[in-house]
Backbone as CSV, one residue per row, in Angstrom:
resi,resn,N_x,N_y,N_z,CA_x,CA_y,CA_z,C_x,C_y,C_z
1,UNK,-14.728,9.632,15.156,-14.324,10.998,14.984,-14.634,11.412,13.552
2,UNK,-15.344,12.766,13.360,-15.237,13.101,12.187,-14.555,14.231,12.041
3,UNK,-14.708,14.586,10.635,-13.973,15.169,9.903,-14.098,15.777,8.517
4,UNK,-14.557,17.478,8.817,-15.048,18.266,7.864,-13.941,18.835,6.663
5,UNK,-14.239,18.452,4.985,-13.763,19.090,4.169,-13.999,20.372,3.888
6,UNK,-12.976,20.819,2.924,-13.347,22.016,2.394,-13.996,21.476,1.026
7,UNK,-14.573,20.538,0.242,-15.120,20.356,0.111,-16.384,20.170,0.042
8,UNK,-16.834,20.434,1.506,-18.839,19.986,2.269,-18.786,19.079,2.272
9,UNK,-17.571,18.070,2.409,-18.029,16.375,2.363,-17.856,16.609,3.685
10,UNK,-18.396,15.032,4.180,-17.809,14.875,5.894,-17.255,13.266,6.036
11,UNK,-16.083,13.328,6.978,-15.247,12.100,6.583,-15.598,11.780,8.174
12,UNK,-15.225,9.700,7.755,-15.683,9.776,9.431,-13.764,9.520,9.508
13,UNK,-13.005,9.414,9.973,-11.560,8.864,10.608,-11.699,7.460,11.288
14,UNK,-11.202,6.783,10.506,-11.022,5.246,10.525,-9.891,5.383,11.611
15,UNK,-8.562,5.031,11.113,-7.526,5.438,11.470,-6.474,6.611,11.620
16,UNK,-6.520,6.752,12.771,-5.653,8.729,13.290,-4.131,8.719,13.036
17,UNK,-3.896,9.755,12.849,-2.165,10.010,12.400,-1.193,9.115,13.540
18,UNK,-2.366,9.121,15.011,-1.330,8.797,15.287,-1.094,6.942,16.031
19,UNK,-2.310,6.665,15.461,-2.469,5.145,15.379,-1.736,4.704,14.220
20,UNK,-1.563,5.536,13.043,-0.589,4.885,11.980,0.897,4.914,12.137
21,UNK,0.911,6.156,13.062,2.623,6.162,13.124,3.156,5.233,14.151
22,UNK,1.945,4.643,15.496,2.348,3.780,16.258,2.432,2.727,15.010
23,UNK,1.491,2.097,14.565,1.474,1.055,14.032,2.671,0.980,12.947
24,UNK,3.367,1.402,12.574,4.404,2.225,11.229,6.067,1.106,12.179
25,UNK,6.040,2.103,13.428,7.324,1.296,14.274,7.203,-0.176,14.297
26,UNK,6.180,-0.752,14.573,5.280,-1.778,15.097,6.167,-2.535,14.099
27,UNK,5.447,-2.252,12.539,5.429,-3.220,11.177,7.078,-3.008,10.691
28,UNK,7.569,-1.890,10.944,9.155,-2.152,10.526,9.932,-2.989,11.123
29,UNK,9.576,-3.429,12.423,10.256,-4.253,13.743,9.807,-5.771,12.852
30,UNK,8.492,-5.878,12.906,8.408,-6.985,11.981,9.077,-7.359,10.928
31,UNK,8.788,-6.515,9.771,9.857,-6.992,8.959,11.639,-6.958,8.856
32,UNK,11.673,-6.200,9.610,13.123,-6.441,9.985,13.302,-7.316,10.816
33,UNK,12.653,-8.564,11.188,12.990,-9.295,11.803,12.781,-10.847,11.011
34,UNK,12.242,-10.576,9.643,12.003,-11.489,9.049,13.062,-11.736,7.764
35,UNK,14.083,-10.841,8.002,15.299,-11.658,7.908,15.673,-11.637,6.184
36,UNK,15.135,-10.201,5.728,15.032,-9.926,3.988,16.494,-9.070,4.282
37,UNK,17.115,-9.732,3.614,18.695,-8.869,3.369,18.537,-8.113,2.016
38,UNK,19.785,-7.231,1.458,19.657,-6.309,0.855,18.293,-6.380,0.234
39,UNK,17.457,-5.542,1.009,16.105,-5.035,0.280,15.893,-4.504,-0.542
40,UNK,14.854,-4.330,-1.336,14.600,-3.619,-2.642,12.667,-3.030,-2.184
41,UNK,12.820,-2.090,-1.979,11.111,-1.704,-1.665,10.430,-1.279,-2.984
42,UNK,9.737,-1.898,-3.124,9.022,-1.087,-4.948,7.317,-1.132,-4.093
43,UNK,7.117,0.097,-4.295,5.929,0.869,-4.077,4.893,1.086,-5.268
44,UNK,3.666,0.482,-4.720,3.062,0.348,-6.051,2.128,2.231,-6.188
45,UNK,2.229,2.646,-6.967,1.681,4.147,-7.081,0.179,4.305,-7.569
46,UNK,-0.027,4.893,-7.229,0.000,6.044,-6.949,-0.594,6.395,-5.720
47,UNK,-1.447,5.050,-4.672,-1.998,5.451,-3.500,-1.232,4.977,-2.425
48,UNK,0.000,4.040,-2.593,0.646,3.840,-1.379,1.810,5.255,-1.249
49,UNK,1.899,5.840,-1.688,3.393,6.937,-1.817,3.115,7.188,-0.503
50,UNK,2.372,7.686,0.187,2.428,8.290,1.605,2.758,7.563,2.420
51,UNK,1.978,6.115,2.403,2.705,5.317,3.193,3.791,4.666,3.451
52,UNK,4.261,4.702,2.014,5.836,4.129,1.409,6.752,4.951,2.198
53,UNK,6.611,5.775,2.142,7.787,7.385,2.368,7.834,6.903,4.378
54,UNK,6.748,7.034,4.662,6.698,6.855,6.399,7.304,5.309,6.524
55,UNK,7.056,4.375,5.861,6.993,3.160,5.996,8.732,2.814,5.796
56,UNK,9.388,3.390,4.857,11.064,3.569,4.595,11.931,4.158,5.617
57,UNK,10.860,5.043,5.783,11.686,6.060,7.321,11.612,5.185,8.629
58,UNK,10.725,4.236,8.770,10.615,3.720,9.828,11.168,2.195,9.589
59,UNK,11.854,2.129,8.291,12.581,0.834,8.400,14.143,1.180,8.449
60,UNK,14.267,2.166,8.620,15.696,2.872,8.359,15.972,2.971,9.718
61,UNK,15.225,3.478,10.797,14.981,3.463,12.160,15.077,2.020,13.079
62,UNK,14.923,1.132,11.975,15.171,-0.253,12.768,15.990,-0.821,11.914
63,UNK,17.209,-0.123,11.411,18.480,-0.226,11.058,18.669,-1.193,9.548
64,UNK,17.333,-0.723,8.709,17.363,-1.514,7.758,17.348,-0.296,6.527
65,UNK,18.256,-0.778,5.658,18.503,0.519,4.429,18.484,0.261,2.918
66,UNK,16.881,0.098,3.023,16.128,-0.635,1.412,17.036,0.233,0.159
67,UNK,16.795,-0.077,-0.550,16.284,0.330,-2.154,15.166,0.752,-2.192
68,UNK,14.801,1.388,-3.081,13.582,2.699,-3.391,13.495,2.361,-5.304
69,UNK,12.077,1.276,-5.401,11.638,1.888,-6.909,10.176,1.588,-6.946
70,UNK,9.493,2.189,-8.128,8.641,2.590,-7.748,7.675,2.187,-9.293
71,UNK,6.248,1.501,-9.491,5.413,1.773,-10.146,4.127,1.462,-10.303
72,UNK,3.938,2.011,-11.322,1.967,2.630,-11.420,1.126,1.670,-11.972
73,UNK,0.409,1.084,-11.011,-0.453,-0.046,-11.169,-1.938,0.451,-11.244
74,UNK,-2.491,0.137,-12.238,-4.237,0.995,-12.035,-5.192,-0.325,-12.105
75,UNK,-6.157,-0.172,-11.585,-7.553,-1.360,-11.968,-8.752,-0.545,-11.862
76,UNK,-8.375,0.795,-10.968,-9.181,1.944,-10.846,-9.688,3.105,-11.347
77,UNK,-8.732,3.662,-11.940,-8.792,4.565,-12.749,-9.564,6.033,-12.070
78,UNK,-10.811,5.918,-12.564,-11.329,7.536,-11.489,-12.826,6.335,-10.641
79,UNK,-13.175,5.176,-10.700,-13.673,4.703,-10.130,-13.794,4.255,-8.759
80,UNK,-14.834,3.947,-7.830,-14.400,3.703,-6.805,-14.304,1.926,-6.757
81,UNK,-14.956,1.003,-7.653,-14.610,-0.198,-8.437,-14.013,-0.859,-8.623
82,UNK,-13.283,-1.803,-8.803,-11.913,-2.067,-9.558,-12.411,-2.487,-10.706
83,UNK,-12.048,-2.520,-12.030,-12.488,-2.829,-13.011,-12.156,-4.736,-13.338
84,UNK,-11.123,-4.768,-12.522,-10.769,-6.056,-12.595,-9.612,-6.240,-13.696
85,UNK,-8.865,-5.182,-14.656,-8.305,-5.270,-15.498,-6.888,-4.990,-14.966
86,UNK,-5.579,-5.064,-14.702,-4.732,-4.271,-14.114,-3.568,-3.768,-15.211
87,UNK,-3.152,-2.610,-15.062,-2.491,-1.905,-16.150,-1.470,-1.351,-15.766
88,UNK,0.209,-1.435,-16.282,1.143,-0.773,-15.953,0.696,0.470,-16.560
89,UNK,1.266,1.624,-15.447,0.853,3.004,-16.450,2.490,3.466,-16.297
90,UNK,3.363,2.939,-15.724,4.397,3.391,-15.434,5.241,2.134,-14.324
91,UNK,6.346,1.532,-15.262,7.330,0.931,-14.749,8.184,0.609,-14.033
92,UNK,8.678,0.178,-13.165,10.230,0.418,-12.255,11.327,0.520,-12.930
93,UNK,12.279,1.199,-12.340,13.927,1.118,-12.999,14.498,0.266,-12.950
94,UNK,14.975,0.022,-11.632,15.513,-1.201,-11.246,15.357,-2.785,-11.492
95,UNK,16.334,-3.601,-11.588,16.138,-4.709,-11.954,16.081,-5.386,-10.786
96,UNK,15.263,-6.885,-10.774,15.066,-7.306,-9.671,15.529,-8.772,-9.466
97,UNK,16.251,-9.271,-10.824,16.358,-10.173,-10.692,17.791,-10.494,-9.675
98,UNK,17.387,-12.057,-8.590,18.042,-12.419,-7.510,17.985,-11.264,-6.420
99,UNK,17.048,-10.545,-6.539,16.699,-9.350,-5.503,15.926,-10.118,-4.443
100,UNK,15.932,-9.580,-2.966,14.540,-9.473,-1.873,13.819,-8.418,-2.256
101,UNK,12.558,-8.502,-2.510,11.301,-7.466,-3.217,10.401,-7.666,-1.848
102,UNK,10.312,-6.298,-1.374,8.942,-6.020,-0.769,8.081,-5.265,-1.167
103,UNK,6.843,-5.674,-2.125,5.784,-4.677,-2.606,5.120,-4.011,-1.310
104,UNK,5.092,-2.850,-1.733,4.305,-2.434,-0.402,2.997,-1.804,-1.634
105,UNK,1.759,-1.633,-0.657,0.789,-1.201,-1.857,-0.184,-0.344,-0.358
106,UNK,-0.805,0.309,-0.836,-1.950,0.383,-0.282,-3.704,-0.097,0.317
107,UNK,-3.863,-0.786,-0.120,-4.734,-1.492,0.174,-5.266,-3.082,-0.112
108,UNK,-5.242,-3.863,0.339,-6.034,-5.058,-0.324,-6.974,-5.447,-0.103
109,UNK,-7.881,-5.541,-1.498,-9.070,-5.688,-1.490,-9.373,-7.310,-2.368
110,UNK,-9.666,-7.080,-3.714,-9.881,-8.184,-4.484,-8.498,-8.879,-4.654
111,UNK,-7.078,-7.873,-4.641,-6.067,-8.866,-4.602,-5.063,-8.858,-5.971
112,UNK,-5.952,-8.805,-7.220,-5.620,-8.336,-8.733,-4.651,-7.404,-8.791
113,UNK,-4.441,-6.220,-8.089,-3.111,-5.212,-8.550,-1.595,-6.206,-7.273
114,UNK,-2.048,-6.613,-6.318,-0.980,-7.015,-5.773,-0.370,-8.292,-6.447
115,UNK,-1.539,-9.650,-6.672,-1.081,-10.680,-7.565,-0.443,-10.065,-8.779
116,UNK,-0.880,-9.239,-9.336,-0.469,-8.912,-10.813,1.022,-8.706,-10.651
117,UNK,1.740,-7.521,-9.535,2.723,-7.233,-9.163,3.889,-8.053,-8.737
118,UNK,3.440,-9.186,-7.754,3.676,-10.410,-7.660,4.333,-11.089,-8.319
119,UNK,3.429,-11.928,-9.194,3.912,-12.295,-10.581,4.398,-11.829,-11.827
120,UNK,4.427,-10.676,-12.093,5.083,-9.984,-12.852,6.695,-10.030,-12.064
121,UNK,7.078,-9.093,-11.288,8.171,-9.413,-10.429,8.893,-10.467,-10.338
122,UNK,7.899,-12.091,-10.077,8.476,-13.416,-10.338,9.414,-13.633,-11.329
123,UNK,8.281,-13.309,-12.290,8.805,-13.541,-14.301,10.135,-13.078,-14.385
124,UNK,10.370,-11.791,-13.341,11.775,-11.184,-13.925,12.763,-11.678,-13.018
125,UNK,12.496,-12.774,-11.744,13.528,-13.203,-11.805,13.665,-12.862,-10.115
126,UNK,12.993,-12.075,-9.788,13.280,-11.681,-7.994,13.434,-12.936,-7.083
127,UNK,13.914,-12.806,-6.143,14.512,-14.308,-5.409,13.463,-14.404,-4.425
128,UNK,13.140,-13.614,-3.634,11.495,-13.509,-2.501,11.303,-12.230,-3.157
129,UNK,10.024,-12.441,-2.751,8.981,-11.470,-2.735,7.883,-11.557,-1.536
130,UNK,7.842,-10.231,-0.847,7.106,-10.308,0.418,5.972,-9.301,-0.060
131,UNK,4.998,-9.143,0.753,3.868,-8.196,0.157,3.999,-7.593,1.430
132,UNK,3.352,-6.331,1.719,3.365,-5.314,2.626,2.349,-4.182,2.166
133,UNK,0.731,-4.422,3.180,-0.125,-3.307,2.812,-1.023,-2.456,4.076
134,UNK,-0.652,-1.308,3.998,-1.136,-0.627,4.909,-2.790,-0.985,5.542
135,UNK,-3.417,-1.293,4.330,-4.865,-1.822,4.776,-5.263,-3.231,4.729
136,UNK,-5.509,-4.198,5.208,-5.668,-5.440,4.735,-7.596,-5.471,4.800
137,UNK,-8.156,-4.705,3.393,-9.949,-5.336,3.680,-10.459,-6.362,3.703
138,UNK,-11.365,-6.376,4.622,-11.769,-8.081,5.062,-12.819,-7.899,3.845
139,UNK,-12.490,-7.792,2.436,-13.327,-8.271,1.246,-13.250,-9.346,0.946
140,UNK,-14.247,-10.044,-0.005,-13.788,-10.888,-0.754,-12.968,-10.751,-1.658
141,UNK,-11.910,-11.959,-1.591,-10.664,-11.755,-2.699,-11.152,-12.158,-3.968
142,UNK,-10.688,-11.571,-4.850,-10.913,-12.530,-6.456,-9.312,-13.432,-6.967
143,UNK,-8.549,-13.251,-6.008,-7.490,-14.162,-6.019,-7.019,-14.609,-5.110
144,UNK,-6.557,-15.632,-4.746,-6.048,-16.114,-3.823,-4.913,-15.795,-3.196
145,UNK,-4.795,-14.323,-2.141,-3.769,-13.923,-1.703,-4.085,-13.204,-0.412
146,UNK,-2.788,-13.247,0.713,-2.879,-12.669,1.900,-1.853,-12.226,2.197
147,UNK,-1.937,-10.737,2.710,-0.365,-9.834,2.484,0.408,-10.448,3.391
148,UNK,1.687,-10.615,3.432,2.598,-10.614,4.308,2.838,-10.297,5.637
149,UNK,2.920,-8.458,5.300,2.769,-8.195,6.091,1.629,-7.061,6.291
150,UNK,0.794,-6.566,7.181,-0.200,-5.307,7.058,-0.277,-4.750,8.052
151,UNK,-0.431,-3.135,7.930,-0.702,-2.108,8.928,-1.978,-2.762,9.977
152,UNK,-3.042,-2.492,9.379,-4.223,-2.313,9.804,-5.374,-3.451,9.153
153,UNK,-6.085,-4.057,9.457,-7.651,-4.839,9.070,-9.034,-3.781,8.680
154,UNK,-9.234,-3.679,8.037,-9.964,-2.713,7.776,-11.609,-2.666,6.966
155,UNK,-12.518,-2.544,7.375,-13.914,-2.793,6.901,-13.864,-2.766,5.562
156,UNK,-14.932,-3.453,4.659,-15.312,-3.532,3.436,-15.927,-2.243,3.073
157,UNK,-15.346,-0.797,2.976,-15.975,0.111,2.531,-14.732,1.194,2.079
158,UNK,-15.262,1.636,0.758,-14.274,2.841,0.503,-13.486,3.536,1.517
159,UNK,-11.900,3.737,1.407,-11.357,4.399,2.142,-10.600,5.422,1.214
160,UNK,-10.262,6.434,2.177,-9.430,7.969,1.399,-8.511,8.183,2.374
161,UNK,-7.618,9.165,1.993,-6.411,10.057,2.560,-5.423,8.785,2.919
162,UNK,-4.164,9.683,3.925,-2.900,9.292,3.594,-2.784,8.485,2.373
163,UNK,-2.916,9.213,1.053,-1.971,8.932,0.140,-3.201,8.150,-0.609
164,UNK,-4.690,7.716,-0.243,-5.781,6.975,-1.111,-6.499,8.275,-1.296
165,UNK,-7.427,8.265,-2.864,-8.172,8.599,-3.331,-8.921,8.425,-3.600
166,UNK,-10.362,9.643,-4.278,-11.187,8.955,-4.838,-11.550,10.146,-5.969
167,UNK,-11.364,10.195,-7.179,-10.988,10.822,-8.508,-10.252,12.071,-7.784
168,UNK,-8.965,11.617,-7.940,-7.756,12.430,-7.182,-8.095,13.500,-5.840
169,UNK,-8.932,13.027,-5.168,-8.837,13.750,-4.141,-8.938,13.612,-3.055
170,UNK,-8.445,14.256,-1.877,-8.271,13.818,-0.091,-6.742,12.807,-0.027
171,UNK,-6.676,12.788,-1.020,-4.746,12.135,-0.998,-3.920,12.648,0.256
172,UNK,-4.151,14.110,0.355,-3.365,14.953,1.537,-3.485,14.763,3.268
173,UNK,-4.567,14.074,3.478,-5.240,13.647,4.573,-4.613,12.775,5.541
174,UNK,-3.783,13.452,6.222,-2.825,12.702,7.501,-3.501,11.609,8.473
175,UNK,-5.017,11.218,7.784,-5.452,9.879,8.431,-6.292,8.928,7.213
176,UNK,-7.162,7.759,7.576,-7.362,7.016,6.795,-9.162,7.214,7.307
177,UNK,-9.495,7.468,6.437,-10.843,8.061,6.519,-12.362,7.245,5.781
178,UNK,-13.295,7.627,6.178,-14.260,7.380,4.806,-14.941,8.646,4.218
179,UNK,-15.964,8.774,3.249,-16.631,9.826,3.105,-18.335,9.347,3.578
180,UNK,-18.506,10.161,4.382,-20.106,9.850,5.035,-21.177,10.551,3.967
181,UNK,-21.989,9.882,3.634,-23.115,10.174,2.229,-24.142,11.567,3.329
């Protein structure tokens, strides 16, 4: 299926609004069954927020009632790349130490912003830590990691919308898309 911007780009639709919202019930049943008591959800920003927000609502629905914090992990910047460098641009509030931590992130690709998150999190002391990513890309990793838990498997090629970008734009996009050249 495609899918015309106002832009003049043309997107093809990977995944439809409403394959994510099936899949959304699906992954909260999962992890609520894997047995993380008082939760703590920290959302890595700025491309998982869309999914975070659906992903909370639908763990609340299977009678589970996280914590909410939140921060800004970059390796990207306005690239479509990762630079390989990863950078807090913005912190969490909350403390985590003797916490259950579920990072949820948006995509995994090389692995670097989720390890980074990971282990940072460790250092301060969190008791588990589970990973949780809407996309799992069958890339090569540059670290040795495999999410927890994941929405979707997803091809080795740039993706946009619900809540991914590419130099801030198509964020608004109620599916998971590509841009066709």
């Amino acid at each position: 299926m495609n899918h015309s911007t106002n832009t003049g780009h043309e997107l093809e639709v990977i995944f439809t609004p409403d394959a994510i919202a099936d899949r959304l019930g699906e992954l909260a049943r999962e992890i609520a069954g894997s047995g993380l008591d008082s939760l703590l959800v920290v959302a890595v920003l700025k491309g998982s927020f869309v999914f975070a927000a659906d992903l909370i609502r639908a763990l609340h629905a299977v009678g589970l009632a996280p914590e909410v914090d939140f921060m800004t992990l970059s390796s990207y910047r306005k690239a479509q790349i990762s630079s390989g460098q990863v950078t807090i641009l913005r912190d969490m509030d909350l403390d985590v130490k003797g916490r259950n931590v579920l990072i949820v992130d948006d995509v995994l690709d090389s692995g670097r912003t989720l390890a980074f998150a990971k282990d940072l999190l460790s250092a301060r002391g969190a008791n588990v830590i589970k990973t949780c990513v809407l996309l799992d890309k069958q890339a090569k990793r540059a670290v040795n990691l495999e999410p927890d838990f994941w929405a979707f498997q997803c091809p080795d090629t740039f993706v946009v919308g619900y809540g991914m970008d590419v130099a801030h734009r198509y964020r608004e996009l109620p599916f998971v898309g590509r841009v066709r050249e």
